[in-house]
C-alpha positions as CSV (number, residue, x, y, z in Angstrom):
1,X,-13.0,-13.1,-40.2
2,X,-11.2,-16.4,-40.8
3,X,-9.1,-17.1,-38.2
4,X,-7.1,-19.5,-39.9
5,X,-6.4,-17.0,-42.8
6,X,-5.6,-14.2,-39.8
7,X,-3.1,-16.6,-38.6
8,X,-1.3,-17.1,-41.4
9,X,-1.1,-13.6,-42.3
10,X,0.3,-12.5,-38.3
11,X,3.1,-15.5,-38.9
12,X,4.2,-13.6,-42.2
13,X,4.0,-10.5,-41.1
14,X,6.3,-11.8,-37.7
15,X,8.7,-13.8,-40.0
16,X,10.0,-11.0,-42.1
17,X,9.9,-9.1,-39.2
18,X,12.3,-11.1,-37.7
19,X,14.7,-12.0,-40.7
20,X,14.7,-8.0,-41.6
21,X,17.5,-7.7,-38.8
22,X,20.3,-10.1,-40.7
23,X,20.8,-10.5,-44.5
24,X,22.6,-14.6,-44.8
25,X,25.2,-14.7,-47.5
26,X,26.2,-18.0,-47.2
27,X,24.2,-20.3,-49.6
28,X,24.4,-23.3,-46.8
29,X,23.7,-21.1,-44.1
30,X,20.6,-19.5,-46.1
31,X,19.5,-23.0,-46.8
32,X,19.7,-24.1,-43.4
33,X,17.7,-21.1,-41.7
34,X,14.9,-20.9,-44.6
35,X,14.3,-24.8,-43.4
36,X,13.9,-24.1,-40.0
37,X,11.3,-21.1,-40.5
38,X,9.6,-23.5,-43.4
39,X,9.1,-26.3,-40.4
40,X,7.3,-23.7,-38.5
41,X,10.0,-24.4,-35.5
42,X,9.8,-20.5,-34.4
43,X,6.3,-20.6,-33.6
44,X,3.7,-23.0,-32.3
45,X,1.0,-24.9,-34.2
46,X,-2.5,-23.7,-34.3
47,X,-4.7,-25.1,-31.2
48,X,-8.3,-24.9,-31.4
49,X,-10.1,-25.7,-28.2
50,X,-13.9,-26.9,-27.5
51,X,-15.6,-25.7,-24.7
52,X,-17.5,-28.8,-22.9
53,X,-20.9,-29.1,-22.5
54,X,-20.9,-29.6,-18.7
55,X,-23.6,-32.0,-17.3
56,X,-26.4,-29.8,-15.6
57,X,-27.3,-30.5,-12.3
58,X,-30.6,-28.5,-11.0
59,X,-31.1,-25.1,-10.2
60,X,-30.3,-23.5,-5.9
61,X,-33.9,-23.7,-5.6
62,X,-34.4,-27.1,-6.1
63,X,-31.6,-28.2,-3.6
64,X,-33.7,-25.6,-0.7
65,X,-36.7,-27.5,-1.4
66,X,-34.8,-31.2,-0.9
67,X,-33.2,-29.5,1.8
68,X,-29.4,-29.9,0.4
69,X,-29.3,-26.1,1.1
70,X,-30.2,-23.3,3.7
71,X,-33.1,-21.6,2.6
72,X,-31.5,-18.0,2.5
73,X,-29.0,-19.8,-0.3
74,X,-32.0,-19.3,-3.0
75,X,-31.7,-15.6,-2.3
76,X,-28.0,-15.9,-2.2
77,X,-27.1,-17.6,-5.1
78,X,-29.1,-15.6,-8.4
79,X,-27.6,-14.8,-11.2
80,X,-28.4,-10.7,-12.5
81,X,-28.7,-9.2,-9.1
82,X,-28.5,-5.7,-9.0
83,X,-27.6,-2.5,-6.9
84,X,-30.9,-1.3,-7.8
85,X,-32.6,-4.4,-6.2
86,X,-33.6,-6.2,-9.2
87,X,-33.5,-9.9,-7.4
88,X,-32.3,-12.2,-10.5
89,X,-33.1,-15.4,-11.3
90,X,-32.1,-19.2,-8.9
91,X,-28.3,-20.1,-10.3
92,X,-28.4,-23.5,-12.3
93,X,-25.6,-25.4,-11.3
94,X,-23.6,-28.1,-13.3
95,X,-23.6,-31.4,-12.3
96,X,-20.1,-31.1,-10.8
97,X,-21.2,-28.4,-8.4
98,X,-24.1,-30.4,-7.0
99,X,-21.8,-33.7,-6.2
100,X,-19.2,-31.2,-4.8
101,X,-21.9,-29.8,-2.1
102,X,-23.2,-33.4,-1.3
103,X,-19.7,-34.4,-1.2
104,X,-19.2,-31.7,1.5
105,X,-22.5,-32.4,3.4
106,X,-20.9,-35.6,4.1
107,X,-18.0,-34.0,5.5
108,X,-15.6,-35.3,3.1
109,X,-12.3,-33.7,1.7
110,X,-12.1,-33.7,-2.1
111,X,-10.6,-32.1,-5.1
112,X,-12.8,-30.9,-8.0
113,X,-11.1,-30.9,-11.6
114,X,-12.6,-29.5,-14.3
115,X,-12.0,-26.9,-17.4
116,X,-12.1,-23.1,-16.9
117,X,-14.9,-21.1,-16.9
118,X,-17.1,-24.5,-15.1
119,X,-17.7,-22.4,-11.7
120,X,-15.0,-24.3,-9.2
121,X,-15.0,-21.5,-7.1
122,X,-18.9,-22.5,-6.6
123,X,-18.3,-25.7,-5.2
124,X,-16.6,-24.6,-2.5
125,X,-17.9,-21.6,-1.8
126,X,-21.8,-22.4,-1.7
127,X,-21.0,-25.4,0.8
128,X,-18.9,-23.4,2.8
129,X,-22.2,-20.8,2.9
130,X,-24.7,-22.9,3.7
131,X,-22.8,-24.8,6.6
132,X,-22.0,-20.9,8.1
133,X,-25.8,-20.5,7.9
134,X,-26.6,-24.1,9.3
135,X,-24.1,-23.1,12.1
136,X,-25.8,-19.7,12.8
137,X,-29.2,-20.6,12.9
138,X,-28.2,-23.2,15.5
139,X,-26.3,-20.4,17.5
140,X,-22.9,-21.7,16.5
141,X,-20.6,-19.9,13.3
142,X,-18.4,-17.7,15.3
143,X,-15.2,-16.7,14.1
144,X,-13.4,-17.9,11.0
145,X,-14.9,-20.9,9.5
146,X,-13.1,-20.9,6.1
147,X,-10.3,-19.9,4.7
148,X,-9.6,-19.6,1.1
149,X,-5.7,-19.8,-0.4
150,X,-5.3,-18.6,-3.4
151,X,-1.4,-18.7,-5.3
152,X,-1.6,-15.3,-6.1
153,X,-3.3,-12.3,-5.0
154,X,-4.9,-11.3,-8.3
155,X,-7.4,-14.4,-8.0
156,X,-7.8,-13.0,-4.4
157,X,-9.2,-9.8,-5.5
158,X,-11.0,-11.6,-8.2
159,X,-13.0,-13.6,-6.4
160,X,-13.3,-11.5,-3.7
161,X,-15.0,-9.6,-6.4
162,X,-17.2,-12.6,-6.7
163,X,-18.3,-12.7,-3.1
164,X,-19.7,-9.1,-3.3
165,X,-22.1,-9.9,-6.3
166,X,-23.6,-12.8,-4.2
167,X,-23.0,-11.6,-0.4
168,X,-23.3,-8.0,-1.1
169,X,-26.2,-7.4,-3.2
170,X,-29.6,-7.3,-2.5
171,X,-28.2,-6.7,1.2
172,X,-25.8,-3.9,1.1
173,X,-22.6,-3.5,3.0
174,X,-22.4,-4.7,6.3
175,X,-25.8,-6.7,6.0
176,X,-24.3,-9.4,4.5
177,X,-25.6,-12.8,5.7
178,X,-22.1,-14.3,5.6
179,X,-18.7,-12.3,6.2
180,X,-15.8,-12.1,3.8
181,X,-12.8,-10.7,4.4
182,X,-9.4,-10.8,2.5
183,X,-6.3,-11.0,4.0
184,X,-3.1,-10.8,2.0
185,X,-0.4,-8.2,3.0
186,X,-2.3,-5.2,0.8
187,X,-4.7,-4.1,4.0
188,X,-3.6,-1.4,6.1
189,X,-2.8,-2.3,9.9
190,X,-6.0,-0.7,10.7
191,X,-8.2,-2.9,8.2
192,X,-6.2,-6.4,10.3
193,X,-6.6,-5.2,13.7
194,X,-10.4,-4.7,12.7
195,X,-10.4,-8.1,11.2
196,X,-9.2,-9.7,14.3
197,X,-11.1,-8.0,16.7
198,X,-14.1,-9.2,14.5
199,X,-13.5,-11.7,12.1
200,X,-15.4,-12.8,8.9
201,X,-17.0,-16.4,8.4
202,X,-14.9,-16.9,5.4
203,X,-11.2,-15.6,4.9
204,X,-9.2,-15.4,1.7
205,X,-5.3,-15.4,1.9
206,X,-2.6,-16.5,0.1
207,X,-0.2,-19.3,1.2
208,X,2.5,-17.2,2.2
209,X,0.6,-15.0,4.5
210,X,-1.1,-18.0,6.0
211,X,2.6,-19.0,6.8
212,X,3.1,-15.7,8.3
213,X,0.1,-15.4,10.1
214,X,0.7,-18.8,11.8
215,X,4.3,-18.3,12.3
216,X,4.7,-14.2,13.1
217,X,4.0,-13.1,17.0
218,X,3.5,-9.4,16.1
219,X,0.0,-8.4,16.3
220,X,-3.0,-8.9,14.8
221,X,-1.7,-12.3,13.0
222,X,-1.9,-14.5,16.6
223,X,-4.9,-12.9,17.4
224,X,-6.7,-13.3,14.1
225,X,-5.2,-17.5,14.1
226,X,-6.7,-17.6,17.5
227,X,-10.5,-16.5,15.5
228,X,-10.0,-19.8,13.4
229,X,-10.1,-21.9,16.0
230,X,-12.7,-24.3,14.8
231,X,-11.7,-23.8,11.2
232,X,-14.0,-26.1,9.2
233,X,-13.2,-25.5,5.5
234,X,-9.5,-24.9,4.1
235,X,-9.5,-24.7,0.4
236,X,-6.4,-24.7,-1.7
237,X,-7.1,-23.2,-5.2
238,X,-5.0,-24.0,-8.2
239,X,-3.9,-27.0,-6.7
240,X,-1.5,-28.1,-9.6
241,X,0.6,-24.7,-9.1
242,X,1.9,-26.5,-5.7
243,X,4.6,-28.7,-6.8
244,X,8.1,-29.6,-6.2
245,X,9.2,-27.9,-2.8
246,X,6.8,-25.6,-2.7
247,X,4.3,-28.2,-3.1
248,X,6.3,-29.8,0.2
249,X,6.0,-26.3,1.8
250,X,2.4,-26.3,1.1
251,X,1.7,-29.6,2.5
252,X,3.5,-28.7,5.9
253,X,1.5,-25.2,5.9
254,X,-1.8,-27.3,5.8
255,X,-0.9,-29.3,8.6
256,X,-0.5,-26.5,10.8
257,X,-2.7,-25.1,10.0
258,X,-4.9,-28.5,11.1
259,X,-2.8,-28.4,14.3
260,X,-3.7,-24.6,15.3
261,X,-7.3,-24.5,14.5
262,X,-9.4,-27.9,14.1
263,X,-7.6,-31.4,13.6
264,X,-10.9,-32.5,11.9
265,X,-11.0,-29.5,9.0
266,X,-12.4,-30.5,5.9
267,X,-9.9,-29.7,2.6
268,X,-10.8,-28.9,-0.7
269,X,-9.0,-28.2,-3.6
270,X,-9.2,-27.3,-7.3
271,X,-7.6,-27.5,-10.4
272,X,-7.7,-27.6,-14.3
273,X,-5.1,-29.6,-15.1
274,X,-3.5,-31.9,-12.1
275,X,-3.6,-34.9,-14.8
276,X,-4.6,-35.6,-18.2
277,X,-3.1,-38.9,-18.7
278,X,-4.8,-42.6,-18.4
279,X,-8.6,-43.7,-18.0
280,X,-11.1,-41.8,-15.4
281,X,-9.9,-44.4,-13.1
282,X,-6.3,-43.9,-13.6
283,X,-6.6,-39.9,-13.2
284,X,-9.2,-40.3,-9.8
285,X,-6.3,-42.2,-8.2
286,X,-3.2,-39.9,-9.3
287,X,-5.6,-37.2,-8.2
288,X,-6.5,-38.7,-4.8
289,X,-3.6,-39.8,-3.9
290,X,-1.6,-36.0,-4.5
291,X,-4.2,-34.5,-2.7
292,X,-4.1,-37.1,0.1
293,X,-0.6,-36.2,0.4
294,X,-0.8,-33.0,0.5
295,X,-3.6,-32.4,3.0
296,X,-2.2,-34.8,5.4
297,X,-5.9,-36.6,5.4
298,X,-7.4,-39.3,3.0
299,X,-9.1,-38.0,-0.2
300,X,-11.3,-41.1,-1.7
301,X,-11.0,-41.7,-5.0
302,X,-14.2,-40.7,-7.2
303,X,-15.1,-41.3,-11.0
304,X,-18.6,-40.1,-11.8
305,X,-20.6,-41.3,-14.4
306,X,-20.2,-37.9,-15.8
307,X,-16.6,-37.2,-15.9
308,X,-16.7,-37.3,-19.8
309,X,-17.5,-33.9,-19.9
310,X,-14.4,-33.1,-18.8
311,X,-14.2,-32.8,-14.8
312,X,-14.4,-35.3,-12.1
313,X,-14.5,-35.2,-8.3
């Protein structure tokens, strides 16, 4: 098929559609509208998109040996697990994903930008992992020590969806090595008294239940903000959707939410598009100095060496 000749085609087909309603018998008139549909003004232009190549990193089993990662992350994180026990192979991570987890090692908020499909959701999630094993294997990791906040709850279920393939399999249900638990206003009162009375390591939300939850006095909410005491990892996802007043509203939430559970949280957040104007150098600062804002706690400003293949930290 060529696209370009499919495109062409659907634009005829939706012009006459659309001029079939009204026959123009003015001349000027007629003149006037024909010129407009000629200019293409009804529809947009063509946009053709390149995925980037995305600068590997090594694969989960390389950062166990080094000691980056918990041991039980190599059986964690393979890709083509199975219900029927089939292990998979050690995830190879991008570049982006391996500065992220260092980056967090170091106990340092930052904000990952990069293009869809480049695993974002990876660099947070296989730090916040490995520190809940770190923590349990030292007899520490109890109660909530993430929590995820998504804009809207059909990433929620997404990539709580995501959890599963990597928590769930090759262990089963309930003998997952680290907890996961979603929390957005579509669980019965049953499944959030459960929660509170015993809580996951990592929690995914939405912004405005985390409001409620920190602000309602109605059980289970103050009992399950009481089981993040010691919060270590708050992530805001889609950061550039958080603008204007809601982007205020945000940026008061995560401050509370520092105030209730751990003054020295560590924030993370991620986005495709907070900037595309400038150099590297240009963006890293806009970008740092948003997020920096809006988490109430300095986020450095990072170039890489890699950020030409279209993400930077």
């Amino acid at each position: 098929m060529d696209v370009f000749d499919f495109r062409d085609r659907l634009v005829d087909e939706y012009a006459r559609f659309t001029r079939s309603f009204v026959k123009i018998r003015a001349a000027d008139i007629k003149a006037h509208v024909d010129a407009e549909y000629a200019a293409e003004r009804f529809w947009p232009a063509p946009m053709v998109q390149l995925n980037p190549a995305f600068v590997a990193g090594g694969n989960i089993g390389q950062f166990v040996a080094e000691g980056l990662l918990h041991p039980e992350c190599e059986r964690i994180f393979r890709f083509g697990k199975s219900t029927d026990g089939a292990p998979g192979t050690a995830l190879m991570l991008h570049r982006h994903q391996e500065e992220a987890i260092r980056i967090a090692k170091r106990r340092e908020s930052y904000v990952l930008t990069t293009g869809t499909g480049s695993g974002k959701s990876l660099a947070y999630f296989i730090p916040i992992i490995d520190d809940v094993l770190r923590r349990r294997a030292s007899g520490g990791a109890k109660g909530i020590s993430a929590i995820v906040v998504y804009p809207m709850n059909a990433l929620c279920n997404s990539q709580l969806e995501e959890l599963e393939k990597y928590l769930r399999l090759g262990y089963g249900k309930g003998a997952e090595p680290v907890r996961f638990a979603r929390y957005t206003g579509q669980e019965s009162t049953d499944d959030r008294t459960a929660l509170a009375a015993n809580p996951p390591d990592i929690l995914l939300t939405n912004y405005v239940m985390l409001e409620l939850m920190l602000t309602r006095h109605s059980s289970p909410d103050p009992q399950v903000v009481e089981q993040a005491k010691g919060l270590r990892f708050l992530v805001l996802d889609e950061l550039h959707t958080y603008r204007g007043r809601q982007g205020a509203d945000v940026a008061m939430l995560v401050r509370r939410v520092r105030d209730r559970t751990n003054s020295e949280l560590l924030c993370v957040g991620t986005s495709a598009t907070m900037t595309t104007e400038g150099s590297a150098e240009e963006r890293s600062r806009a970008v740092a100095r948003v997020a920096s804002r809006l988490f109430g706690a300095p986020v450095p400003e990072r170039v890489n060496d890699f950020d030409t293949a279209g993400f930077g930290i």
